[in-house]
C-alpha positions as CSV (number, residue, x, y, z in Angstrom):
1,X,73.3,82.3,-26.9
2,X,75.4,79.2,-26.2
3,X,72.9,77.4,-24.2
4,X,70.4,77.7,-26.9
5,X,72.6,76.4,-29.2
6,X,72.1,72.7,-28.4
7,X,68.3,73.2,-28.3
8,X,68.2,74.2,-31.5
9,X,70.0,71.5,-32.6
10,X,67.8,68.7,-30.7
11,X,64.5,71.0,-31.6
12,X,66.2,70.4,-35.1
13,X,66.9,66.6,-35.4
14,X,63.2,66.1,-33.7
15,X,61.7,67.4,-36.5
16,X,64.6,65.4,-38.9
17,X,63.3,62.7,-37.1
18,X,59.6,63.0,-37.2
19,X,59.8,63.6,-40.9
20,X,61.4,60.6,-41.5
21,X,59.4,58.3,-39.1
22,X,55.8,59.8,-40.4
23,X,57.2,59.3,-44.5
24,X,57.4,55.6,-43.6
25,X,54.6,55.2,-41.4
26,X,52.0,57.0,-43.8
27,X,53.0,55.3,-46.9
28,X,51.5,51.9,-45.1
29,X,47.6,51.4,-45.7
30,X,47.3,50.7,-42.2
31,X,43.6,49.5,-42.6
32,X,42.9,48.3,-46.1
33,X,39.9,49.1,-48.6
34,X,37.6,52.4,-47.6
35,X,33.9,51.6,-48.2
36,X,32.0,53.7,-45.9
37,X,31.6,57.6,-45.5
38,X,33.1,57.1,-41.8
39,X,36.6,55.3,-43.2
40,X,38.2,58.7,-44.6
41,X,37.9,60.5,-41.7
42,X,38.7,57.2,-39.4
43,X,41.9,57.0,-41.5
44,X,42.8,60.7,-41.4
45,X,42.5,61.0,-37.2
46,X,45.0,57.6,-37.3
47,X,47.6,59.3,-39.8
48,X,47.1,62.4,-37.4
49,X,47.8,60.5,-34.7
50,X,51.1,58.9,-36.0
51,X,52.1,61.7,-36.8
52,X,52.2,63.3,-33.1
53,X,53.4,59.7,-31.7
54,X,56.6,59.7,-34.3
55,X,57.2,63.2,-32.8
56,X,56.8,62.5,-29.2
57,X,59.0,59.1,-29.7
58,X,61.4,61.2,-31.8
59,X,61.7,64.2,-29.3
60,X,62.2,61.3,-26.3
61,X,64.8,60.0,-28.6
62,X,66.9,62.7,-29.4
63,X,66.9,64.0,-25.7
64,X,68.0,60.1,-24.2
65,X,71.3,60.0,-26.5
66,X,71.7,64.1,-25.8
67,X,71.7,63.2,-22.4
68,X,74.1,59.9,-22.4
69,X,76.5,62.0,-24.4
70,X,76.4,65.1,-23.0
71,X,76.7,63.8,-19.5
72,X,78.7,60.6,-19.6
73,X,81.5,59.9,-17.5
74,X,85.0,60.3,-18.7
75,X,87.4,57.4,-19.0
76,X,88.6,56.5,-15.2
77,X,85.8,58.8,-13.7
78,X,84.2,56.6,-11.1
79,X,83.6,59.4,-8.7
80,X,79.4,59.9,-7.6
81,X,77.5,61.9,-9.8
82,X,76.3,65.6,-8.8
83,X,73.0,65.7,-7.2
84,X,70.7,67.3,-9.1
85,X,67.5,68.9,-7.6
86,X,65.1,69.4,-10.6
87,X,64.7,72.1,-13.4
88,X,61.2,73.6,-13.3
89,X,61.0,74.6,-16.8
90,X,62.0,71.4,-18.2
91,X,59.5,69.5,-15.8
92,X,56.7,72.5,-17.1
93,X,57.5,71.6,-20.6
94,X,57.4,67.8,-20.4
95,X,53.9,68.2,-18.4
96,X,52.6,70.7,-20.8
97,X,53.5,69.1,-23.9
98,X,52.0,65.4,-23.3
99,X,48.6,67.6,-21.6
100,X,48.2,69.6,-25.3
101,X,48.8,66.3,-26.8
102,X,46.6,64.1,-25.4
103,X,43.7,67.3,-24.9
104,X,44.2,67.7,-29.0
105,X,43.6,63.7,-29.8
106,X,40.9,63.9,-27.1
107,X,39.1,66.8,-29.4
108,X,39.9,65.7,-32.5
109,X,38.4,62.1,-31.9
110,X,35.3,63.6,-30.6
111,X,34.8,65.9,-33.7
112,X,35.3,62.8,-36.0
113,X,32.7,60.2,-33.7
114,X,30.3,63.0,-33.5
115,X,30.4,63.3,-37.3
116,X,30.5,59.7,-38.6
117,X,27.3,58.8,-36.0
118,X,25.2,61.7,-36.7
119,X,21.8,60.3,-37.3
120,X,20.3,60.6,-40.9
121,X,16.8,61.1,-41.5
122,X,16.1,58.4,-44.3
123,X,18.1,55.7,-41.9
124,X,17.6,52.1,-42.3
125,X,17.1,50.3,-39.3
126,X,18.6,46.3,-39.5
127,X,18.9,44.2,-36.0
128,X,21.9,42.1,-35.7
129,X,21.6,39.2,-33.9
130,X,24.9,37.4,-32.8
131,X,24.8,34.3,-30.6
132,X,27.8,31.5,-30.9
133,X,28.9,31.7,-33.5
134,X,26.5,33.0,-36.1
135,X,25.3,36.2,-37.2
136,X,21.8,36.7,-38.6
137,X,19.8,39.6,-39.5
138,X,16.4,41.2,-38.8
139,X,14.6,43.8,-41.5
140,X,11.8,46.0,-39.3
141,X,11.0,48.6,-42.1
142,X,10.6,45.3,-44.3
143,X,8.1,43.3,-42.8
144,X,10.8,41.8,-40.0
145,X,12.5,39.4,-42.9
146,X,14.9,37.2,-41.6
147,X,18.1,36.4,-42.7
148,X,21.1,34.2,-41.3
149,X,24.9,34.5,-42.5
150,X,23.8,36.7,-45.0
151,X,23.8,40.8,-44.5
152,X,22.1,43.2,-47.5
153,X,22.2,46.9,-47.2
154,X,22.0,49.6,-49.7
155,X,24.5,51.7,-51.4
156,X,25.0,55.3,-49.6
157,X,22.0,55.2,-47.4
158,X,22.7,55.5,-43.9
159,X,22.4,52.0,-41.7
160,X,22.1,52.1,-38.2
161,X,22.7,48.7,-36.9
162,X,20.9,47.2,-33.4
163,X,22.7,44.6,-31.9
164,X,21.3,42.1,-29.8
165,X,23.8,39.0,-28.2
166,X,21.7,36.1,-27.3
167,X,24.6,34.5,-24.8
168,X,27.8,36.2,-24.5
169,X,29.5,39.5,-25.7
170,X,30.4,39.6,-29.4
171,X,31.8,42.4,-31.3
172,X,30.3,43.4,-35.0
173,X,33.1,44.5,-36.8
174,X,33.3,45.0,-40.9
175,X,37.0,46.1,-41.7
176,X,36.5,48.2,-44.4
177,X,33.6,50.2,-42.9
178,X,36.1,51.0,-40.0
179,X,33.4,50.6,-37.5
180,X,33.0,48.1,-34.5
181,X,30.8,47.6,-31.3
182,X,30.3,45.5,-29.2
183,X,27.2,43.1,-28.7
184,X,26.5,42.7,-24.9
185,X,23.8,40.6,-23.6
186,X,20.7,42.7,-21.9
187,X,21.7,45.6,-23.8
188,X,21.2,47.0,-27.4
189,X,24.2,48.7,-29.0
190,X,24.1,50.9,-31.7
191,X,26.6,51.4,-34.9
192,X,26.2,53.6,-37.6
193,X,27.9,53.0,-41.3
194,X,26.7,54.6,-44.5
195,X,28.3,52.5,-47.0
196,X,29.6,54.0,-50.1
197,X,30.9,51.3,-52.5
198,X,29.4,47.9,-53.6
199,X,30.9,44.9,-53.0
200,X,31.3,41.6,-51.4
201,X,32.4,42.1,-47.6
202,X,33.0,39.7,-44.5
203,X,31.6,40.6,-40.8
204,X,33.8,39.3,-38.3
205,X,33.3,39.1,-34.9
206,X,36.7,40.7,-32.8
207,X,35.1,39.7,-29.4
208,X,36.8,36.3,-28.0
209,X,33.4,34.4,-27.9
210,X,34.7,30.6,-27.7
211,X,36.0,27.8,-29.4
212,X,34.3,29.1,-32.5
213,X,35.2,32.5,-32.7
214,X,37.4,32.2,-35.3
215,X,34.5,31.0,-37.7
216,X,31.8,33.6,-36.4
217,X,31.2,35.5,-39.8
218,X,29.0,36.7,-42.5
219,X,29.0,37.5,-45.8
220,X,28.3,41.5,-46.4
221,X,26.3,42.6,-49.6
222,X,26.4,46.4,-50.1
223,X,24.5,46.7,-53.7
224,X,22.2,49.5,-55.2
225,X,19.2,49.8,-53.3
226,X,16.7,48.6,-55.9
227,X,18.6,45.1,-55.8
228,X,18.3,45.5,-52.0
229,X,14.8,46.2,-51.7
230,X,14.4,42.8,-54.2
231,X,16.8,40.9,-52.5
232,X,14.6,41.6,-48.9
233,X,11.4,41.3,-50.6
234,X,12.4,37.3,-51.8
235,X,13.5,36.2,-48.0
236,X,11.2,33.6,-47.0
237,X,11.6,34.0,-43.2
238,X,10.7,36.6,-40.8
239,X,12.4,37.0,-37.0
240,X,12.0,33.8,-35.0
241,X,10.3,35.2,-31.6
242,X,12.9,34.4,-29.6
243,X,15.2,36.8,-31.7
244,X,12.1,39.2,-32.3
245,X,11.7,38.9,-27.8
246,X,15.0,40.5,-27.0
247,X,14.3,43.2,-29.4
248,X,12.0,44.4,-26.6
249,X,13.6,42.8,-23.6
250,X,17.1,44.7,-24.1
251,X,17.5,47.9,-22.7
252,X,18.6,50.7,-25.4
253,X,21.5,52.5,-24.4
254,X,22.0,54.7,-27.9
255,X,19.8,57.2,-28.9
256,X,16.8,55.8,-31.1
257,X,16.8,55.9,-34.8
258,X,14.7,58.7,-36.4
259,X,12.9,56.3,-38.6
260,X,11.3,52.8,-38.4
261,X,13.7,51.8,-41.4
262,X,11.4,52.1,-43.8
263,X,11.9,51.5,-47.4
């Protein structure tokens, strides 16, 4: 009964602990604005997850000082200190407990990518093309117009972005949809956003491309699709061949869209 008196204390000021550090760290917007179906659920898995790191940090914590307290020398003692040869249910525990831990995130995160990228049948297809340091935009279901800078999509109607890098790696990346993937030249990436509120957005490149990577970005529409379908109908341009050549040059290594991205 004695020895499991200090357990329950520590087992007690972790959780203190963990309360305390998860009120603070959950009351921050730790990523701003939600505008797409995927940002919720992005948002939820990251408060999840600071949850479990305030009480793995917390139950680290309380153990250190229970240790330098509970086994410090006394004033004068300057004797060696007993050798200690292991205790094979603490070392079960602190193997265990990381193993669940990590196995749980592992799950979790699958459950949530699974969900936010399964593939909608009404998709709209839109190529990205990046190349220092400018973004510009392809429209297959809409007779291939062209756009540069300057990126349209529709309100809650699945998007599924294919990115093709004309030079180096670049990294497509609108904060507020929560997603981001990386451009690599050869190779045609895939991301998947359903946006769910209009507005004015910026796409910013997160892949150290250059001296200009700071500037590498575009302004992001997301309107009602009737001012989307007008707005792509009045672009002058269609995809430059060069743009329209890697298209078919890259090799695909995300499962193709379901549609043509028609309108």
């Amino acid at each position: 009964m004695y020895g499991r008196l200090p357990i329950a204390k520590m087992l007690a000021a972790t959780v203190a602990m963990t309360a305390a550090i998860s009120a603070v760290m959950l009351s921050i917007n730790w990523d701003g604005q939600e505008a797409s179906t995927a940002a919720p659920k992005i948002d939820d898995l990251l408060n999840v997850m600071i949850v479990l790191s305030a009480f793995v940090f917390s139950l680290v914590m309380v153990m250190l000082f229970y240790a330098l307290w509970k086994f410090k020398a006394k004033p004068g003692d300057e004797s060696d200190g007993e050798p200690i040869h292991g205790n094979t249910r603490l070392e079960i525990a602190w193997t265990l407990i990381p193993t669940v831990i990590v196995l749980f995130g592992a799950g979790y995160s699958w459950s949530v990518l699974n969900d936010i990228e399964e593939p909608a049948k009404n998709a709209l297809t839109v190529d990205v093309f990046s190349q220092q340091y400018a973004w510009s935009f392809g429209y297959p279901g809409k007779g291939n117009a062209y756009s540069q800078g300057e990126l349209h999509v529709p309100l809650d109607r699945q998007v599924q972005f294919k990115m093709h890098a004309q030079d180096v790696i670049h990294s497509f990346w609108v904060p507020e949809w929560r997603i981001k993937k990386d451009n690599v030249p050869g190779i045609t990436t895939t991301a998947i956003v359903t946006p769910d509120k209009l507005g004015t957005y910026q796409l910013i490149c997160t892949e150290l491309c250059g001296f200009g990577h700071a500037s590498m970005r575009a302004k992001v529409v997301v309107e009602a699709p009737a001012a989307f379908s007008k707005w792509v109908a009045a672009l002058p341009e269609k995809v430059p061949a060069p743009l329209a050549q890697s298209i078919t040059q890259d090799t695909e290594t995300d499962p193709a869209p379901l549609s043509a991205g028609g309108a």
